[in-house]
Structures are given as C-alpha cells and as structure tokens.
C-alpha positions as CSV (number, residue, x, y, z in Angstrom):
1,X,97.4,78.1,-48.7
2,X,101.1,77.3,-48.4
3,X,102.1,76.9,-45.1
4,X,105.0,75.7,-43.0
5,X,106.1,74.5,-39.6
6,X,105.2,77.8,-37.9
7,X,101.7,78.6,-39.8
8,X,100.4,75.4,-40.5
9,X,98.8,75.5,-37.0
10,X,97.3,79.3,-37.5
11,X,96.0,77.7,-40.8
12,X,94.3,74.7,-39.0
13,X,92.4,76.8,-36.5
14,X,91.5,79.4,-39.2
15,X,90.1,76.5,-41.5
16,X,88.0,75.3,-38.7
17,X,85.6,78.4,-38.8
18,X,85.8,79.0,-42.9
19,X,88.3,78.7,-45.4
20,X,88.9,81.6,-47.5
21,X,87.3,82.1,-50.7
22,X,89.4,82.4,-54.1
23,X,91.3,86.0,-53.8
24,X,90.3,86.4,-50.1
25,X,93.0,87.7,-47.4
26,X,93.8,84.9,-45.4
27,X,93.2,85.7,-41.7
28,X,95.6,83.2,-40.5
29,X,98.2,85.7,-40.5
30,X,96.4,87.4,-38.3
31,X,95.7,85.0,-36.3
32,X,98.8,84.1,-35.3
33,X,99.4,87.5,-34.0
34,X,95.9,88.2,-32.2
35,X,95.1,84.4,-30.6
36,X,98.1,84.1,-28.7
37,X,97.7,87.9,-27.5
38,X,94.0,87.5,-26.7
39,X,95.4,84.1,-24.7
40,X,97.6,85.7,-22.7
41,X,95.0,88.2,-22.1
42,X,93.1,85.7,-20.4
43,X,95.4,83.4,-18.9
44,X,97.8,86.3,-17.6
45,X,99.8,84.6,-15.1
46,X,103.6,84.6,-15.2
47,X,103.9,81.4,-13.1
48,X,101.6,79.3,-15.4
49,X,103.0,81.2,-18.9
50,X,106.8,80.2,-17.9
51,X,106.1,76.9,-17.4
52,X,103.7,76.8,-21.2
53,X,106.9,78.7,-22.6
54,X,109.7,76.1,-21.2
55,X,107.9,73.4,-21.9
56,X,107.0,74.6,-25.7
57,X,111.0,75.7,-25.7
58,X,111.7,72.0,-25.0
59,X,109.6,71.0,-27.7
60,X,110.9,73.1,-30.4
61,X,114.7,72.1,-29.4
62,X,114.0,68.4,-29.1
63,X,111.4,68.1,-31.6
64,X,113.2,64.8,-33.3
65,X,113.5,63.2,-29.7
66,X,110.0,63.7,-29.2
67,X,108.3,62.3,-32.2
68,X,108.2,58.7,-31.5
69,X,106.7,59.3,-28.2
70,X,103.4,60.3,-26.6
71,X,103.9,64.0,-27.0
72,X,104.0,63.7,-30.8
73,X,100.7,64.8,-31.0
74,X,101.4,68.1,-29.9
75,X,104.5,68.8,-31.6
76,X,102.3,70.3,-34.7
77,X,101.4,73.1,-32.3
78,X,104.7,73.9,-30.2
79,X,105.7,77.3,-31.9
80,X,101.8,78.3,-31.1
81,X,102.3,76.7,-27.3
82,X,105.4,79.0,-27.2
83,X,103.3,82.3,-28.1
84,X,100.8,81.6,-25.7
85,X,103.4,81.3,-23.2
86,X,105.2,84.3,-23.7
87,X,101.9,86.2,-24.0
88,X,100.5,84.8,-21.0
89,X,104.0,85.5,-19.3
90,X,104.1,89.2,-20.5
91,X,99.9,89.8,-19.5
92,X,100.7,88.4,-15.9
93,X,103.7,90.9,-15.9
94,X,101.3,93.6,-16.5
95,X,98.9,92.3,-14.4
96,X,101.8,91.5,-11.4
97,X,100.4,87.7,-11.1
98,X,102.6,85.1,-10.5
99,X,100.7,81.3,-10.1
100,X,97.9,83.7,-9.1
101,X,99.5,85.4,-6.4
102,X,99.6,88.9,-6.5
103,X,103.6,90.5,-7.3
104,X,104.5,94.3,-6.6
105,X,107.2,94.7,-9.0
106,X,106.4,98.7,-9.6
107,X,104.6,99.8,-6.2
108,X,101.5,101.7,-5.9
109,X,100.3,104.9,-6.5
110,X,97.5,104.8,-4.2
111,X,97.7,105.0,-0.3
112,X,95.6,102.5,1.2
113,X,96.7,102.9,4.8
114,X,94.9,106.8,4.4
115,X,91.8,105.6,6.7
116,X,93.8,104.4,9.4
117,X,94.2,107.6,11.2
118,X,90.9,109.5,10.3
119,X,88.2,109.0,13.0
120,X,84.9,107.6,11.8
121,X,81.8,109.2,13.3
122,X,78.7,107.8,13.1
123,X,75.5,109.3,12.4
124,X,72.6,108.7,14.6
C-alpha cells in the first residue's frame, strides 16, 4: 500500500491486526477516520484534548527541530496525535468536561431544584 506522512501511521496500526489480501479494500482509510473518533469518544475531555492537540500542532510545525531529539520517536504519529486531540476536544465539548470537571456551556433542561419546596410525607 502506498502511503505517505499522514497514512503511514493508519497503515501501521491496520497491518498490526491483518494486512489486506490481493484486491482487498484497505481499511486504513477507514481507520483514520473511526480510531481517532472512537478516541475522543473515550477520552472526551476538552482540557486533556487541547493540550494532545497543541502539543501534536507543535509537532507537525517543528517537525525538523524535533528529529534529532528524544521526541523523534513520535513524530511518525503527530498528524494521528493531532486527530485524537481534536476528537477528544470536540467529545468533551459535547459532553461539557473540561480536565474532568463538569462545564455548563448550554444550561439545562431539567429543574433539579423541583423537590425543594414539595413536602415529603412519610408513610408509617
């Protein structure tokens, strides 16, 4: 499979499980849509997802800088660390979590104050 700076990381983590027969559709493409969706999913949290986004950002724009140093290692997977950080940044937007504290951006539609004023009786 051809690949370049982008999929060549989608490519690695699809070969890991199977590598696609002669005149199969390559799932990779797929992959690089779905994992860092199904990421964000579960690490929704718009603290934790800017912070993965900035620092994949600062990869991508400083990528010669970085190779002769200790983060060279992770440079192969920068565009994929900056997908999982804008889908873990738009999940926790959904989910109004920001470094796992609880944001109301939109308000409620429920009152949860209702049972303040209502008398509770109890049953003997």
């Amino acid at each position: 499979m051809k690949t370049n700076k982008f999929t060549a990381v989608m490519q690695t983590i699809v070969d890991t499980y199977g590598t696609p027969r002669y005149q199969e559709a390559n799932p990779a493409y797929l992959t690089i849509v779905t994992f860092p969706f199904f990421f964000g999913m579960m690490f929704g949290d718009m603290g934790h997802g800017s912070l993965l986004f900035a620092a994949a950002s600062y990869m991508i724009f400083n990528a010669e800088n970085l190779k002769n140093s200790m983060f060279s290692i992770l440079l192969p997977a920068r565009y994929l660390f900056l997908l999982m950080g804008f889908g873990s940044f738009y999940a926790g937007f959904i989910y109004n979590e920001f470094f796992a504290m609880s944001t109301n951006f939109f308000g409620s539609c429920y009152n949860m104050n209702k049972w303040e004023n209502i008398d509770m009786v109890t049953v003997s």
